[in-house]
KEZAPA-497168 format. One record per atom (N, C-alpha, C, O, CB): residue number from 1; residue in one letter; atom name; x, y, z. Coordinates in nm, 4 decimals. Each point is the difference from the previous one (the first is absolute). Last residue first. Glycine has a CB too. Example, Ala and Ser with C-alpha at 12.3 -4.5 7.8 and 13.67 -1.06 7.14 Angstrom:
BEGIN
+------+------+------+----------+----------+----------+
: resi : resn : name :        X :        Y :        Z :
+------+------+------+----------+----------+----------+
:    2 :    S :    N :   1.2850 :  -0.2250 :   0.7080 :
:    2 :    S :   CA :   0.0820 :   0.1190 :   0.0060 :
:    2 :    S :    C :  -0.0770 :   0.1090 :   0.0730 :
:    2 :    S :    O :   0.0509 :   0.1108 :   0.0169 :
:    2 :    S :   CB :   0.0675 :  -0.1736 :  -0.2314 :
:    1 :    A :    N :  -0.0894 :  -0.5092 :   0.2075 :
:    1 :    A :   CA :  -0.0890 :   0.1190 :   0.0000 :
:    1 :    A :    C :   0.0900 :   0.1200 :   0.0000 :
:    1 :    A :    O :   0.1036 :  -0.0019 :   0.0665 :
:    1 :    A :   CB :  -0.2928 :  -0.1154 :   0.0581 :
+------+------+------+----------+----------+----------+
END
This chain:
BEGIN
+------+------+------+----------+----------+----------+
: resi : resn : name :        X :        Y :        Z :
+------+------+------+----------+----------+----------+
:   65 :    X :    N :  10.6394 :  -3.7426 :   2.0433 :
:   65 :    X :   CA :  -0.0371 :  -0.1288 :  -0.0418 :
:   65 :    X :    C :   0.0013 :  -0.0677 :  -0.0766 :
:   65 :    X :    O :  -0.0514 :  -0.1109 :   0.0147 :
:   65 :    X :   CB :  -0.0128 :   0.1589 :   0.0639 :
:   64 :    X :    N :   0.2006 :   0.3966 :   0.0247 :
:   64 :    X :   CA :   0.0774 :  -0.1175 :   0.0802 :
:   64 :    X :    C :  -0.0566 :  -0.1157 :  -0.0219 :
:   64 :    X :    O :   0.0684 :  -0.0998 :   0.0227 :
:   64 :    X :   CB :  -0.0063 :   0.2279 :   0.1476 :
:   63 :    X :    N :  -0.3180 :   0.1970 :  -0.3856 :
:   63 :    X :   CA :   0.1363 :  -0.0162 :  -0.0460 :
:   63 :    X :    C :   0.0962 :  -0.0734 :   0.0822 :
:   63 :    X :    O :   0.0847 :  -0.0644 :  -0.0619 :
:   63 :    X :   CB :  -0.1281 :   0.2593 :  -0.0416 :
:   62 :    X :    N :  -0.3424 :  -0.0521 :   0.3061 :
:   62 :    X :   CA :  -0.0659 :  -0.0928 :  -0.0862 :
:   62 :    X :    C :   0.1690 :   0.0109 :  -0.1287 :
:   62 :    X :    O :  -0.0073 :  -0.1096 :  -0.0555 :
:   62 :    X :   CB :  -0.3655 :   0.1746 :   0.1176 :
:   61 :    X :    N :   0.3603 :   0.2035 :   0.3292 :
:   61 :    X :   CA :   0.0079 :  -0.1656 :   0.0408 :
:   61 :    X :    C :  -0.0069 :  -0.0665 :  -0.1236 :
:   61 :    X :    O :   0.0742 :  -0.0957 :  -0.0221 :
:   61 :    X :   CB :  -0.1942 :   0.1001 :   0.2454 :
:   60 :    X :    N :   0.2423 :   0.4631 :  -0.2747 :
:   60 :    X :   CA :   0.0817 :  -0.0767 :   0.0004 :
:   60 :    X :    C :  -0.0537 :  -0.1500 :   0.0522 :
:   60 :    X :    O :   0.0688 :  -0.0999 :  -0.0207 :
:   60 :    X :   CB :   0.0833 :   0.3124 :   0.0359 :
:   59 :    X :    N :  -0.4933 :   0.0744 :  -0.0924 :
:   59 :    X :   CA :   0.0584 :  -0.0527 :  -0.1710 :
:   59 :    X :    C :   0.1606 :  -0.0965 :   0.0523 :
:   59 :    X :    O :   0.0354 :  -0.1052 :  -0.0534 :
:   59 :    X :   CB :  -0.1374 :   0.4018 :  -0.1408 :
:   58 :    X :    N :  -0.1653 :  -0.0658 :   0.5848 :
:   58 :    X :   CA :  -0.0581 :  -0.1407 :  -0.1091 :
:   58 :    X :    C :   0.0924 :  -0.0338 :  -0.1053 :
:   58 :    X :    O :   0.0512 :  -0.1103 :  -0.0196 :
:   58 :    X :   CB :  -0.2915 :   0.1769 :   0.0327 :
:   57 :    X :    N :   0.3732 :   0.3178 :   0.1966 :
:   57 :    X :   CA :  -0.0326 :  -0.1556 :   0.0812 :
:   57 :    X :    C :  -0.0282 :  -0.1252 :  -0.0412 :
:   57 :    X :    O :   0.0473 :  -0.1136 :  -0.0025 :
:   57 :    X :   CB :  -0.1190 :   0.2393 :   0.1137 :
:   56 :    X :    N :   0.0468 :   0.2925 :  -0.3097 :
:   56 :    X :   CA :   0.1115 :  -0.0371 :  -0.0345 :
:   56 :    X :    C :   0.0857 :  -0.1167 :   0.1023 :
:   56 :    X :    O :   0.1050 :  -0.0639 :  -0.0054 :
:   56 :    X :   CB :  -0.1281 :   0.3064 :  -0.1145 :
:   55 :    X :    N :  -0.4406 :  -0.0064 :   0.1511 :
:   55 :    X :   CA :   0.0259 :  -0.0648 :  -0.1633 :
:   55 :    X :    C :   0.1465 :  -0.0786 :  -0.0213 :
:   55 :    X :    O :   0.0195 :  -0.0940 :  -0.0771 :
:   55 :    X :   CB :  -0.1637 :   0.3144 :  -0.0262 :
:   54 :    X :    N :   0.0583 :   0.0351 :   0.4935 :
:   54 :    X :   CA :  -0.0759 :  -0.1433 :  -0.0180 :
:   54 :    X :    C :  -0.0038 :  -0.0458 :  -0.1034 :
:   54 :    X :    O :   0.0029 :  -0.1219 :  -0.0176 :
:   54 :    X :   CB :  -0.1216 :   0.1563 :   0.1497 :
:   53 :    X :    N :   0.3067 :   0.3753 :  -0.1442 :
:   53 :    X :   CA :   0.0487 :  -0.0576 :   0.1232 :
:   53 :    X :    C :  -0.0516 :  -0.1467 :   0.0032 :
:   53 :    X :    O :   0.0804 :  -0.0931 :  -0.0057 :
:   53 :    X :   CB :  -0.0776 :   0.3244 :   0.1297 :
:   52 :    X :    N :  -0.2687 :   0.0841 :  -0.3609 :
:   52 :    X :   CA :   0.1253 :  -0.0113 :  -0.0537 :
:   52 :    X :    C :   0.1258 :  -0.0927 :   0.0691 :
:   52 :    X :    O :   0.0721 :  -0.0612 :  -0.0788 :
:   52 :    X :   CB :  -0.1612 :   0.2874 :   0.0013 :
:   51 :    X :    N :  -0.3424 :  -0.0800 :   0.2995 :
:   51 :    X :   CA :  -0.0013 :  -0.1030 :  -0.0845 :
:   51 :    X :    C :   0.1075 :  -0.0365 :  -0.0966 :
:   51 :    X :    O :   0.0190 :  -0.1187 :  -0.0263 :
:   51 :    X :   CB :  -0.2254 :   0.1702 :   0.0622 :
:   50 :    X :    N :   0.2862 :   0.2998 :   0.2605 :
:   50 :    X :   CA :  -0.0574 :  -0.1041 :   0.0730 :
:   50 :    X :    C :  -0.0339 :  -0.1779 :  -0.0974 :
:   50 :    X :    O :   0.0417 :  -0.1151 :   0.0131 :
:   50 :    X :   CB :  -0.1568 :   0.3770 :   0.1395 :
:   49 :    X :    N :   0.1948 :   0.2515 :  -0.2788 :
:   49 :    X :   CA :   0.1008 :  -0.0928 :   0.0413 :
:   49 :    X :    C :   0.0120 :  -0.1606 :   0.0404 :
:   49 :    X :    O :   0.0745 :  -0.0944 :  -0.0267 :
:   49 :    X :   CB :  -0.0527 :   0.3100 :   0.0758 :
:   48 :    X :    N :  -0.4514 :   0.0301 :  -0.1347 :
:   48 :    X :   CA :   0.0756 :   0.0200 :  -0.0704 :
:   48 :    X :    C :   0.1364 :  -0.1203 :  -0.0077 :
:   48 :    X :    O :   0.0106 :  -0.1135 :  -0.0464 :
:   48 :    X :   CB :  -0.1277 :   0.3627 :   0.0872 :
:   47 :    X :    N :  -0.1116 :  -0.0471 :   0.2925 :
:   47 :    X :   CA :  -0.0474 :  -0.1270 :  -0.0243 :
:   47 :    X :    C :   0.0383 :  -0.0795 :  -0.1413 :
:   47 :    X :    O :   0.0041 :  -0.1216 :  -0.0189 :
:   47 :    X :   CB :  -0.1833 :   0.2163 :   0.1724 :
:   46 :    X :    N :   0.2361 :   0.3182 :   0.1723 :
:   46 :    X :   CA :   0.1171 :  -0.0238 :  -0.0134 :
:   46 :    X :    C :  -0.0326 :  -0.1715 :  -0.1103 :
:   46 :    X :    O :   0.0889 :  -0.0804 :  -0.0281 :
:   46 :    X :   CB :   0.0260 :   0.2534 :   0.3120 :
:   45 :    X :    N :  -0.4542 :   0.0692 :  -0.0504 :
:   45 :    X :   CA :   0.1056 :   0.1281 :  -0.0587 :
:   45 :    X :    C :   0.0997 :  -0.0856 :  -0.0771 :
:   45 :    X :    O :   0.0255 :   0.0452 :  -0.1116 :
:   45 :    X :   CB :  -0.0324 :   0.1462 :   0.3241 :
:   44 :    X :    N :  -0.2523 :  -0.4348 :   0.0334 :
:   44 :    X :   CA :  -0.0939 :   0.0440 :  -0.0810 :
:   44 :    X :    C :   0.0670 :   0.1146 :  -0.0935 :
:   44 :    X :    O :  -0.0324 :   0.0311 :  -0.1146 :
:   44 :    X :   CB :  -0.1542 :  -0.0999 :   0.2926 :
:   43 :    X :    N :   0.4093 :  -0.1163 :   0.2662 :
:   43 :    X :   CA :   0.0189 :  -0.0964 :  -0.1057 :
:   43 :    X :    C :  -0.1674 :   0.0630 :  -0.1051 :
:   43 :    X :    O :  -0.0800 :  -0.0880 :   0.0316 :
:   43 :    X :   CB :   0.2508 :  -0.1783 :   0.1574 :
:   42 :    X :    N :  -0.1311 :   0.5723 :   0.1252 :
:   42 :    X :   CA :   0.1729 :  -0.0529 :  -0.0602 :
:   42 :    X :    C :   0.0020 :  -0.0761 :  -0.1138 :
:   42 :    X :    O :   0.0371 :   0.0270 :  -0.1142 :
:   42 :    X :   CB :   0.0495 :  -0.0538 :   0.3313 :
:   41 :    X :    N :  -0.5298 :   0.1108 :   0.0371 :
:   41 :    X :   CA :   0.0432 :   0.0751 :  -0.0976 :
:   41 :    X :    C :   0.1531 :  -0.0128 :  -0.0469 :
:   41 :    X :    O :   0.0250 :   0.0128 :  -0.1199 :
:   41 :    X :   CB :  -0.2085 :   0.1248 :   0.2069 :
:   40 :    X :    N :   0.0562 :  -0.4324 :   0.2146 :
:   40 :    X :   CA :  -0.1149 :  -0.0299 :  -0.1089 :
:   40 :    X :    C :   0.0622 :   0.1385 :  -0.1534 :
:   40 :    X :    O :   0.0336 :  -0.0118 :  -0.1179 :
:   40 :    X :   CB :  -0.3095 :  -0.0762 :   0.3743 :
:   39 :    X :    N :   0.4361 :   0.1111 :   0.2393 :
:   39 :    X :   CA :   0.0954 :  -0.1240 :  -0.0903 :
:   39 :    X :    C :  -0.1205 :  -0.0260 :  -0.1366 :
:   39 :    X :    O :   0.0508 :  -0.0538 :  -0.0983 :
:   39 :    X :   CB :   0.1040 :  -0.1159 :   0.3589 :
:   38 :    X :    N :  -0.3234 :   0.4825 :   0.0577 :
:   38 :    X :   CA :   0.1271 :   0.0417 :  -0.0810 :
:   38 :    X :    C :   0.0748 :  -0.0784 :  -0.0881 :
:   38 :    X :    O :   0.0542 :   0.0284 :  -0.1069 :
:   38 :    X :   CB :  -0.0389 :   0.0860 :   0.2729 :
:   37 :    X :    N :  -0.4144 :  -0.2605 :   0.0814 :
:   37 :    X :   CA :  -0.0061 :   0.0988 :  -0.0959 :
:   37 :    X :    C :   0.1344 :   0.0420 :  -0.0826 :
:   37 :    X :    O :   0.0252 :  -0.0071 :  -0.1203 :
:   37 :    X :   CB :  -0.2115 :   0.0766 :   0.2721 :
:   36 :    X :    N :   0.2252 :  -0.3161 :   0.1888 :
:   36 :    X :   CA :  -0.0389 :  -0.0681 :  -0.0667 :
:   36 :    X :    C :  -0.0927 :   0.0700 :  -0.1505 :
:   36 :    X :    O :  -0.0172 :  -0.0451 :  -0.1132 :
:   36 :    X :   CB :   0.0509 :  -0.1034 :   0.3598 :
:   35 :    X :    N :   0.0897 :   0.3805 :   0.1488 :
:   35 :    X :   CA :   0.1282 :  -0.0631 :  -0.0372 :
:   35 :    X :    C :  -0.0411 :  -0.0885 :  -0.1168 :
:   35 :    X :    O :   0.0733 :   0.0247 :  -0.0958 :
:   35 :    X :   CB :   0.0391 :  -0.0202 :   0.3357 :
:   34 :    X :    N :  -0.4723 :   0.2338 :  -0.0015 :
:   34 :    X :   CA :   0.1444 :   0.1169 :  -0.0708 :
:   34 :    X :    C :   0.0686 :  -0.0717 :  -0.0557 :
:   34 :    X :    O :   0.0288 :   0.0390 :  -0.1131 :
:   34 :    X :   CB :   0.0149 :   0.1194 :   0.2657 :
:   33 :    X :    N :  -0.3243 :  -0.3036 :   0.1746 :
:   33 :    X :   CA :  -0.0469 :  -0.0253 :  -0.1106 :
:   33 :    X :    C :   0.0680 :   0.0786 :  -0.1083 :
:   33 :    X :    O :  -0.0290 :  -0.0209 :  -0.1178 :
:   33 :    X :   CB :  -0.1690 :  -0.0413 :   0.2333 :
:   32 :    X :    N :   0.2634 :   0.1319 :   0.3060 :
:   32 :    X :   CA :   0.1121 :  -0.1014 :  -0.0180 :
:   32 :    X :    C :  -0.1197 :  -0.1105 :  -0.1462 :
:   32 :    X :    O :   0.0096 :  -0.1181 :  -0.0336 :
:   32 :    X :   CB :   0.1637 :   0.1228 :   0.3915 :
:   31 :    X :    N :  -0.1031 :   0.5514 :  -0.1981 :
:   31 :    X :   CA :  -0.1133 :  -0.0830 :   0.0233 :
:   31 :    X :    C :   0.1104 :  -0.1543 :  -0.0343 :
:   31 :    X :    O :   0.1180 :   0.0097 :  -0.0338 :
:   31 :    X :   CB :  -0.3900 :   0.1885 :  -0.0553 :
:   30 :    X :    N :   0.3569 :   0.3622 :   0.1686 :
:   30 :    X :   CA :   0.0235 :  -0.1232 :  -0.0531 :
:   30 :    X :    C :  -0.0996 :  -0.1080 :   0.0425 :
:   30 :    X :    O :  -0.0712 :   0.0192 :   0.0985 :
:   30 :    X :   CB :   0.3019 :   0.0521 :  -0.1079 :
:   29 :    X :    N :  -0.4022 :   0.4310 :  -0.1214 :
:   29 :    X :   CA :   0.0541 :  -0.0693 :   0.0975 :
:   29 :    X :    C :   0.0973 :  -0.1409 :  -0.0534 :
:   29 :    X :    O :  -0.0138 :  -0.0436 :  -0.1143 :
:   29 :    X :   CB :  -0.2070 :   0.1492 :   0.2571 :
:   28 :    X :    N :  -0.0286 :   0.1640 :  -0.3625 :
:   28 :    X :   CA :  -0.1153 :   0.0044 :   0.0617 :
:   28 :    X :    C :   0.0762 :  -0.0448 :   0.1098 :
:   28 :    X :    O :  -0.0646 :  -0.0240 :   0.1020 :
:   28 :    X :   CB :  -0.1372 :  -0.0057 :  -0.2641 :
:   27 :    X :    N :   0.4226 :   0.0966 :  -0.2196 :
:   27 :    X :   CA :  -0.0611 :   0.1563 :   0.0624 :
:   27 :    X :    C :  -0.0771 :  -0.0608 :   0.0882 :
:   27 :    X :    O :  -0.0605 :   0.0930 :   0.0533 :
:   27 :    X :   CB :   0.0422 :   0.0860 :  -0.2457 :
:   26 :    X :    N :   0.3015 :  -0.4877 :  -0.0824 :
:   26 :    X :   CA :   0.0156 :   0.0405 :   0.1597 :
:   26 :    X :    C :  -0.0464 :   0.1307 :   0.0549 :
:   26 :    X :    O :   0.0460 :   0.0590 :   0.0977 :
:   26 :    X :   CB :   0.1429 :  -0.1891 :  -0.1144 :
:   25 :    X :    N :  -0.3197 :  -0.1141 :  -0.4341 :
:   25 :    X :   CA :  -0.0176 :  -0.0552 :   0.1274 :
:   25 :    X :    C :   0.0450 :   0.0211 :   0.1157 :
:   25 :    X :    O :  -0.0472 :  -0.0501 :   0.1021 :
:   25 :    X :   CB :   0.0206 :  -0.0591 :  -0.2203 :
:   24 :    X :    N :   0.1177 :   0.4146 :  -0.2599 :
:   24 :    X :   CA :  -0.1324 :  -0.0174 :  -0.0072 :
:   24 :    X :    C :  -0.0536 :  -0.1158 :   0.1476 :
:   24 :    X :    O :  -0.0796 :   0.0359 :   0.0868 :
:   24 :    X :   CB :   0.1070 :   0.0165 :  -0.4021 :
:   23 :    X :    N :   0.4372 :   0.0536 :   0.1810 :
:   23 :    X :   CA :  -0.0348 :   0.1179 :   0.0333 :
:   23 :    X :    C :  -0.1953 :  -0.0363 :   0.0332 :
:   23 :    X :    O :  -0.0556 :   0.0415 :   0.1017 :
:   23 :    X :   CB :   0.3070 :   0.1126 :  -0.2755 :
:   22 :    X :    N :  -0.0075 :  -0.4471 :  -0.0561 :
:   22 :    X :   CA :   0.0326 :  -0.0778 :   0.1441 :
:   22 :    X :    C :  -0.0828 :   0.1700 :   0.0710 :
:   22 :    X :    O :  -0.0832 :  -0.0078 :   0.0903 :
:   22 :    X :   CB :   0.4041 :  -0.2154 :  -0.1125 :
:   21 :    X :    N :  -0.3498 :   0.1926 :  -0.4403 :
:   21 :    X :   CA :  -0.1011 :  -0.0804 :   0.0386 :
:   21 :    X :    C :   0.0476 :  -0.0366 :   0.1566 :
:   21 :    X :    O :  -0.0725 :  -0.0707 :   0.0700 :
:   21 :    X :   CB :   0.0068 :  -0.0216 :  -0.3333 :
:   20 :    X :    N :   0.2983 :   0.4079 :   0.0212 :
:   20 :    X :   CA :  -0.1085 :   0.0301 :   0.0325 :
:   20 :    X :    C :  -0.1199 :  -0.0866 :   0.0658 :
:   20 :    X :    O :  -0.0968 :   0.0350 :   0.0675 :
:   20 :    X :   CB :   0.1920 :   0.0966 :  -0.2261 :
:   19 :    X :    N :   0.3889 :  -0.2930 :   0.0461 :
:   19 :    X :   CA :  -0.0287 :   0.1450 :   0.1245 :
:   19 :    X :    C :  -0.2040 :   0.0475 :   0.0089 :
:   19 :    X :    O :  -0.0745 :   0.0016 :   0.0980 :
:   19 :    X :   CB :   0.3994 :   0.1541 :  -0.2052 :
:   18 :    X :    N :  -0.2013 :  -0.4654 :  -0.2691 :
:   18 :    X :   CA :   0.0148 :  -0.0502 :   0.1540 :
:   18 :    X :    C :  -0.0156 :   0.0402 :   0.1054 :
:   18 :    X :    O :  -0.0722 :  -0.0378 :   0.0922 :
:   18 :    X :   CB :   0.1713 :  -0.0296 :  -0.1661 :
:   17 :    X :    N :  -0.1079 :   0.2427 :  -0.3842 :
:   17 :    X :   CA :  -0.1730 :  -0.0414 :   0.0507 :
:   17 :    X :    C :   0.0711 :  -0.0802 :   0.1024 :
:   17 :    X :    O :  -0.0907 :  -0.0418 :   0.0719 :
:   17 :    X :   CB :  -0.1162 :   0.0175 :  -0.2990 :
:   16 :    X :    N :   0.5906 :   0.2726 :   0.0908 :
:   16 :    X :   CA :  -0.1248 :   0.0440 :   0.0332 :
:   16 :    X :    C :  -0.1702 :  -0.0188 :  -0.0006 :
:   16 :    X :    O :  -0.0937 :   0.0750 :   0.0273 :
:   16 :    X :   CB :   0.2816 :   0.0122 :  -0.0648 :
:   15 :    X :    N :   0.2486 :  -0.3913 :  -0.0895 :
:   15 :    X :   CA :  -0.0347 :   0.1008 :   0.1324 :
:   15 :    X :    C :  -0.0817 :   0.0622 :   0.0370 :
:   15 :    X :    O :  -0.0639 :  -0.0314 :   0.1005 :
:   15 :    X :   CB :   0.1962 :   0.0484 :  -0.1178 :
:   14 :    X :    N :  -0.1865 :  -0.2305 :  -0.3889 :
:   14 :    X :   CA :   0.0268 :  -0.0724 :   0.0188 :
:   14 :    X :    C :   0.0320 :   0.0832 :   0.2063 :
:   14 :    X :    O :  -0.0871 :   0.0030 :   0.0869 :
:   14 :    X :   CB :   0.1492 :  -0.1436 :  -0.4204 :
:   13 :    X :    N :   0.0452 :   0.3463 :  -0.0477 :
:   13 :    X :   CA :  -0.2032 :   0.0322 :   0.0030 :
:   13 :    X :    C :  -0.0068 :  -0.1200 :   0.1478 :
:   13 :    X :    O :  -0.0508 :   0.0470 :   0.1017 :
:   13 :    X :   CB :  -0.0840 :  -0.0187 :  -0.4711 :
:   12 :    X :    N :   0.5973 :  -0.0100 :   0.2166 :
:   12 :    X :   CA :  -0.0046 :   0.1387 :   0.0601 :
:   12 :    X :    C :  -0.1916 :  -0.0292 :   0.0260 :
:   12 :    X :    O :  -0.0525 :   0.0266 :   0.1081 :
:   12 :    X :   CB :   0.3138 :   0.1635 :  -0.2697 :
:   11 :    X :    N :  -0.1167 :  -0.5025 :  -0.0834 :
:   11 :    X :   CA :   0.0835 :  -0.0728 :   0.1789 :
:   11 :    X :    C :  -0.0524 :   0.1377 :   0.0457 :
:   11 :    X :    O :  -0.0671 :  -0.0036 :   0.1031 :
:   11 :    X :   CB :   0.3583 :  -0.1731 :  -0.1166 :
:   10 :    X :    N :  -0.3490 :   0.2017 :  -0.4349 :
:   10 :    X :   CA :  -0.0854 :  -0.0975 :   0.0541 :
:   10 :    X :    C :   0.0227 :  -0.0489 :   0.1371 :
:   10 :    X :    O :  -0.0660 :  -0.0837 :   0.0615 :
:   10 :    X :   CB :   0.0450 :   0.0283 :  -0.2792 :
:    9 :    X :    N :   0.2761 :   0.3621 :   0.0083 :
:    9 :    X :   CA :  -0.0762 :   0.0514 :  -0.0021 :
:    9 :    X :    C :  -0.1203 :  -0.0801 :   0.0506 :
:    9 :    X :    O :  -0.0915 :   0.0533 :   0.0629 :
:    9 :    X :   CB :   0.2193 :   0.0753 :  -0.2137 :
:    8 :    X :    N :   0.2864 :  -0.3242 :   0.0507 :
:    8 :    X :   CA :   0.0128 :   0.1197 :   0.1004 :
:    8 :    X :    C :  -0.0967 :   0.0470 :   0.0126 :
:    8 :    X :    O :  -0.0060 :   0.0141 :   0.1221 :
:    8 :    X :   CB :   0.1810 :   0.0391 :  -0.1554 :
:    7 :    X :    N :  -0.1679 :  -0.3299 :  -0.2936 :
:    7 :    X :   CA :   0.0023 :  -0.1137 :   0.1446 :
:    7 :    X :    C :   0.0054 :   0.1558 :   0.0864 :
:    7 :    X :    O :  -0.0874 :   0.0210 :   0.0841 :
:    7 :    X :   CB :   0.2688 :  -0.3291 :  -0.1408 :
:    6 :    X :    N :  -0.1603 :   0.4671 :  -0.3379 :
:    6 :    X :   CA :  -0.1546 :  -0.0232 :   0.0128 :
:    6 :    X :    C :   0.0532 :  -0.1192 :   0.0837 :
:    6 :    X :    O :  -0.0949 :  -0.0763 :  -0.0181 :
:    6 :    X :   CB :  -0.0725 :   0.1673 :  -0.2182 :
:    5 :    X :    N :   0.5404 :   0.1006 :   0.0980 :
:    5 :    X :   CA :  -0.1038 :   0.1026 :   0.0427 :
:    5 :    X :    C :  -0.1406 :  -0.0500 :  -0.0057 :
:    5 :    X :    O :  -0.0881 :   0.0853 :  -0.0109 :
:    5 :    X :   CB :   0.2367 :   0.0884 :  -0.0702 :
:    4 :    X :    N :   0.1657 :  -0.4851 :  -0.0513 :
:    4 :    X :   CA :   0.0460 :   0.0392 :   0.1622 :
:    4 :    X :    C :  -0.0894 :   0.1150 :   0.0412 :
:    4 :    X :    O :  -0.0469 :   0.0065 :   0.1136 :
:    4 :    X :   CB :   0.3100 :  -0.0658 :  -0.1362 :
:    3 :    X :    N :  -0.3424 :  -0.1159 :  -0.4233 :
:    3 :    X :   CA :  -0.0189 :  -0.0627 :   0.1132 :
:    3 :    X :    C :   0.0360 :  -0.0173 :   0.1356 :
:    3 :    X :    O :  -0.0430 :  -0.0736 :   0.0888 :
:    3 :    X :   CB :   0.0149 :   0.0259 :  -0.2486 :
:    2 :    X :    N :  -0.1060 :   0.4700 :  -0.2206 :
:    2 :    X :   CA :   0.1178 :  -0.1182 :   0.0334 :
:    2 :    X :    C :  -0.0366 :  -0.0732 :   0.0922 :
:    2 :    X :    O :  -0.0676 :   0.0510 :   0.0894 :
:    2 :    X :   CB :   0.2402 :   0.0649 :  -0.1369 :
:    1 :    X :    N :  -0.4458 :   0.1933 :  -0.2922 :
:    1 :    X :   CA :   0.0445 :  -0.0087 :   0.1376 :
:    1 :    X :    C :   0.0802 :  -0.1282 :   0.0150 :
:    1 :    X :    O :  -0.0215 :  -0.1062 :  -0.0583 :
:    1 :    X :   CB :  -0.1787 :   0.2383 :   0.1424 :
+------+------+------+----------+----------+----------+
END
């Protein structure tokens, strides 16, 4: 498998535990405990990136130095 077909496929699984998990907290209603939920699951989905991103934070401070 190629690495565009498995970022694609990992962004595609990656939607659908979002939808389902937003599908799951707004059956009972919206609630404004919803939101902070949601931003939890984004950045948990996406965490990945996330640290990759910071890695490359760091590495550029500690190389400016």
């Amino acid at each position: 498998m190629s690495h565009t077909q498995q970022r694609y496929l990992s962004n595609m699984n990656r939607l659908i535990i979002f939808i389902l998990s937003q599908s799951g907290l707004l059956m009972d209603g919206f609630q404004t405990a919803d939101i902070p939920c949601s931003i939890a699951i984004i950045i948990w989905l996406w965490l990945p990136y996330c640290i990759e991103i910071e890695a490359n934070i760091i590495n550029r401070f500690k190389n400016s130095q």
